[in-house]
C-alpha positions in Angstrom: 22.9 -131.9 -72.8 21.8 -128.2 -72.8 23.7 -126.4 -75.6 23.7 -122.6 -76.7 25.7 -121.1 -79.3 26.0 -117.1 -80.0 24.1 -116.2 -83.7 23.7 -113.0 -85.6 21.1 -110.5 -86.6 20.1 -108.7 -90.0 16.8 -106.8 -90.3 14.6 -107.0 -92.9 11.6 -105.2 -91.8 8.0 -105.2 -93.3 7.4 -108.9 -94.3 5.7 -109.7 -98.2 2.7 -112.0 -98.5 4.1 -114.8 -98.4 6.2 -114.3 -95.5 3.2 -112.9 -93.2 1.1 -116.1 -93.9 3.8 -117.9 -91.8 3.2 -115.3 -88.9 0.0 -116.0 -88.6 -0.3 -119.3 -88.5 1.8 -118.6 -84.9 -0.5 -115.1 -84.2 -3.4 -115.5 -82.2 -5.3 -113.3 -84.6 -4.8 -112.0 -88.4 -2.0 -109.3 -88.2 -1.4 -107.1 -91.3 1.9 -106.4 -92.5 2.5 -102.8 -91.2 2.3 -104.4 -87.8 4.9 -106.5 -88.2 8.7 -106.1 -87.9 10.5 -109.2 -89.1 14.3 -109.7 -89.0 16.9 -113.1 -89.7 19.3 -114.7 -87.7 22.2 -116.9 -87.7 21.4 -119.4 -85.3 24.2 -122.1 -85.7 26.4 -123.6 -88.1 28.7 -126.3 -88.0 32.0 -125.1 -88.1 34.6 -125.5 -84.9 34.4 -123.1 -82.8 36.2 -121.5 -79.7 35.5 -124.6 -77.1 36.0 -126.7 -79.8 32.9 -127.7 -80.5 30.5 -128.1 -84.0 27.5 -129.3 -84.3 26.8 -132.4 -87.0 25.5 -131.7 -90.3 22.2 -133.8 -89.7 21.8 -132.3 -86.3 21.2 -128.9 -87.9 18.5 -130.9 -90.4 17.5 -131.8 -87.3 17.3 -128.4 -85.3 15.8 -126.5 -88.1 12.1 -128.0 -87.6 12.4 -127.5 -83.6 13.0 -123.7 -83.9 9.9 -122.4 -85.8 7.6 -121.0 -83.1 10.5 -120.6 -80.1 10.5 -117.3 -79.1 13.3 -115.0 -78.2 14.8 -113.8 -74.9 17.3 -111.3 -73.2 20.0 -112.9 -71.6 18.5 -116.1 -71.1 15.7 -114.6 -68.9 12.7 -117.4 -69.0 9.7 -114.5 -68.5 6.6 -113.2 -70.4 7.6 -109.9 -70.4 11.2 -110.9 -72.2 9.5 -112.4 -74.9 9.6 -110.2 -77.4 10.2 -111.7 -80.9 9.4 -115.4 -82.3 11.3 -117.8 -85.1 8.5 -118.4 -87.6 10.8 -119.7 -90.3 14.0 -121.8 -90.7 16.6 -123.0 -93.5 19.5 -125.0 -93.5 21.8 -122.6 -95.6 25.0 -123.7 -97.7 26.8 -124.9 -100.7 28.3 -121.4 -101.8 31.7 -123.1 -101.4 32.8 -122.0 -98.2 34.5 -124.5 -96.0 35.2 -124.6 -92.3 38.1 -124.4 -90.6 38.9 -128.3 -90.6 37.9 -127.8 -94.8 34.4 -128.9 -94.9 31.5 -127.7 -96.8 30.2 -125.2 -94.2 26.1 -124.9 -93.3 23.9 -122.7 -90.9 20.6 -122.8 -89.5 19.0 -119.2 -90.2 16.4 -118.4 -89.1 13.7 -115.5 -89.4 11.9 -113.9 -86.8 9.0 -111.2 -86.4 8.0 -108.7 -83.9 5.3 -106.7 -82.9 6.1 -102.5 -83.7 4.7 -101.2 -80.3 6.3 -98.4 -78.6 7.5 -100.6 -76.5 10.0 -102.6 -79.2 10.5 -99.2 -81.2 14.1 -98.7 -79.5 14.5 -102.5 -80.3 13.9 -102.2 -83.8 15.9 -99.2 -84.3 18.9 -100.9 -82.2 18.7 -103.7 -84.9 18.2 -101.7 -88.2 21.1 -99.7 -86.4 23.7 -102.9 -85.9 23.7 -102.4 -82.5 21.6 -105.7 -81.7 23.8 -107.8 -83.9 24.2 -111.3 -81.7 21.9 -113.7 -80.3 22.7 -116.8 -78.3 20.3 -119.9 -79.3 19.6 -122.4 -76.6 19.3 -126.3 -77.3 19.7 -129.6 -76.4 21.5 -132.5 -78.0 21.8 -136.5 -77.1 25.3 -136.4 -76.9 29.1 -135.1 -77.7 30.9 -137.8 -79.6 34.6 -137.4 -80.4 36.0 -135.7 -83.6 39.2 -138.5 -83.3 37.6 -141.6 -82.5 33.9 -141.4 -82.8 33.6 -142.2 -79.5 31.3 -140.4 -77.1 33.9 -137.2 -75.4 33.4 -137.7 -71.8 34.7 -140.9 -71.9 37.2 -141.4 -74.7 41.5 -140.8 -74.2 41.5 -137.8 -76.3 41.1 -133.7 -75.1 39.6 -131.0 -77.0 41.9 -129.1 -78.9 44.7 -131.7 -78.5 46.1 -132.6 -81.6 46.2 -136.0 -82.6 47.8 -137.2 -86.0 47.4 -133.8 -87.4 43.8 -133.2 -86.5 42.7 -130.7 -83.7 40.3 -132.8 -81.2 36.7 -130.9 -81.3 33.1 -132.1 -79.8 30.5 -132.9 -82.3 27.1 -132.5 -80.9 24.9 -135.1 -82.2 21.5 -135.8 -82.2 18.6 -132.7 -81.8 16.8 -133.4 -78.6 15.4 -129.7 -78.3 15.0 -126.5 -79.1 13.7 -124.2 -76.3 14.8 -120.7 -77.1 16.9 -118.0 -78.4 18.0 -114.9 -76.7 19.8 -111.3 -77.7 23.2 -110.8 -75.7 25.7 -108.8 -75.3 29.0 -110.1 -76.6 29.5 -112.8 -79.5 32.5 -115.3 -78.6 32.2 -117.5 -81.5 34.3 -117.1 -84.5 30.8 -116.7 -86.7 28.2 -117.8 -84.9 29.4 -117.2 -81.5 28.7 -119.7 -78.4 28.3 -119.1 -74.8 27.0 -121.9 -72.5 23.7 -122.9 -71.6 21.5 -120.9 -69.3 22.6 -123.5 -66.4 25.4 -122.5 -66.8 27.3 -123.2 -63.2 25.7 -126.6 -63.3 27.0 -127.6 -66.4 30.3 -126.2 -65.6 30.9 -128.3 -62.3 29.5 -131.4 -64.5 32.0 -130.4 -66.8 34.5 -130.3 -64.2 33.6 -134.2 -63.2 33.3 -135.4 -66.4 37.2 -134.2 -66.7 38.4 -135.5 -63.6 36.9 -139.0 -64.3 38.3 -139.0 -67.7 42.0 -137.9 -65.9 41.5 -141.4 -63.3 40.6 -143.7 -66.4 43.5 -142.2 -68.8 45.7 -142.7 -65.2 44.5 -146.3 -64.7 45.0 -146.9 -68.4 49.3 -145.7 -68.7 49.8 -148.0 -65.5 48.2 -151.3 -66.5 49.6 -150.8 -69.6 53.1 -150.6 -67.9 52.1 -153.7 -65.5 50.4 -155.4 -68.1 52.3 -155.3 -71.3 50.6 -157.8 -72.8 47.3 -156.1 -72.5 46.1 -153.9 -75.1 45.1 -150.3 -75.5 42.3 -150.2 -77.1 41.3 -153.1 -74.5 42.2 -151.2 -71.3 40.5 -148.1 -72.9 37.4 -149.5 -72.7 37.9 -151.2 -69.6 38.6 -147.8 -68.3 35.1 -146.3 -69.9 33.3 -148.5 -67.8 34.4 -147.7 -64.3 33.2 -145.2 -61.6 35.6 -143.2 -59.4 35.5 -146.0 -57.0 36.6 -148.5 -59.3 39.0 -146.2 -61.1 40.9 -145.4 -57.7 41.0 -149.5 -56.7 42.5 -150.2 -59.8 45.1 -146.9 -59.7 46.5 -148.4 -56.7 46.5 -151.6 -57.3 48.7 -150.7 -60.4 51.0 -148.3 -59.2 51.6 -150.4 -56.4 52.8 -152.9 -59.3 54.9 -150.8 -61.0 56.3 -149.3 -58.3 57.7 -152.7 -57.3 58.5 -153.6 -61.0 60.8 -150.7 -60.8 62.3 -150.8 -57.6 66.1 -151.5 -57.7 67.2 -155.1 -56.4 69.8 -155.4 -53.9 72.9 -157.4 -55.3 74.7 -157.9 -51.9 74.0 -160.4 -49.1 75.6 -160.1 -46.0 73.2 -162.8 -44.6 74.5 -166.5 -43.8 72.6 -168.1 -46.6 74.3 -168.3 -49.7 73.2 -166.5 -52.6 73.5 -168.9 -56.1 76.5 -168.0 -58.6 73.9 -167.6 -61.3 71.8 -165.2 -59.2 74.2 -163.2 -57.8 76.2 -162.6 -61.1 72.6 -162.0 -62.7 72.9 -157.5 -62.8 75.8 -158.3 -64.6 75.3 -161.0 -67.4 74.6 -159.7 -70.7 
């Protein structure tokens, strides 16, 4: 699942010793230090954010390793000539006491990157030293999105993003750090520190998105009506009945059911007007206490 969450900026400029030794073991030949522009980013933390979504605390362990040596975009254009800057160190950063919004410890991945100063980046650099280029978007994959409620993965459990549920807000934890394939600057931040906009297929994963949800509307459909025609089923059992079914399946079964329950409700006639006698015991049945 391709991931990308918004991340900010802070220039630092001419990197020490140490710092410059990192560079070149990425640089293709020695560079010296007054060739070099270096700055640090933000690159994702693990705090809830606006599409309720976090990443897991081992995921960013995980992350941080993939990111040294991915080089930095514009706008999530894959070219040559839009690669301007390159991740050549990363940290897990926290433990200052600062919680996320659901009150845990909070932790980011920052990373620092370096540039070449060339005429070409000079408006670049000064757009950065000037807080104009403040946000980056960081672009990743993950195995999956498991559910902050039930542990379950999201696609296919009851419960909705940012649906409360016992007095916790439903989020997405993305688990498990499949990739890390780039980082680019943008335009406008949308997440509440580090900022997330989705991944640079974004259409496709939107109509996925779109399926995933209507699937996840016929199972939590077939699950309220057998649990009305079969009381004596439970819900944790039809749940994952449910999880296990395609669209195919899923409509079979919704019919089947509401047909059920549509009879189980239907009112029964208490008159005759037929020649067969109705018994005392069944006719006097609507009434009897």
């Amino acid at each position: 699942m391709e991931i990308c969450k918004d991340a900010v900026v802070k220039g630092i400029g001419t990197p020490e010793a140490g710092e410059l030794a990192l560079i070149n073991a990425l640089a293709r030949r020695e560079l010296g230090a007054e060739e070099v522009y270096t700055f640090a980013l933000r690159l994702c933390d693990n705090d809830v954010d606006r599409d309720f979504e976090r990443f897991d605390d081992d995921t960013l362990d995980e992350l941080a390793p993939m990111f040294v040596g991915v080089s930095g975009v514009f706008d999530h254009q894959w070219s040559a000539r839009g690669q301007t800057a390159r991740i050549y160190r990363t940290e897990v950063v926290g433990g200052d006491g600062t919680l996320t919004t659901d009150g845990r410890p909070y932790r980011f991945l920052k990373g620092w990157a370096y540039m070449m100063r060339t005429e070409e980046n000079a408006s670049l650099i000064a757009e950065i030293d000037g807080g104009i280029k403040r946000e980056v978007s960081v672009g990743c994959a993950v195995e999956r999105v498991v559910c902050s409620i039930c542990g379950q993965e999201l696609d296919s459990c009851p419960h909705e993003k940012g649906e409360e549920y016992d007095g916790q807000v439903c989020h997405g934890v993305l688990t498990g750090a499949a990739d890390a394939y780039e980082w680019s600057f943008v335009a406008v931040p949308a997440q509440r520190k580090a900022g997330v906009i989705k991944s640079a297929g974004r259409r496709l994963e939107d109509e996925a998105r779109l399926g995933r949800k209507y699937l996840k509307g016929l199972r939590h459909e077939m699950v309220r009506l057998a649990g009305i025609a079969e009381p004596g089923a439970g819900q944790a059992l039809l749940e994952k009945v449910a999880g296990r079914l395609d669209e195919e399946e899923l409509l079979g079964l919704i019919k089947l059911y509401r047909g059920k329950v549509d009879s189980m409700l239907m009112p029964r006639v208490q008159l005759s007007y037929g020649e067969d006698a109705v018994p005392q015991e069944i006719a006097d049945g609507a009434f009897l206490i």
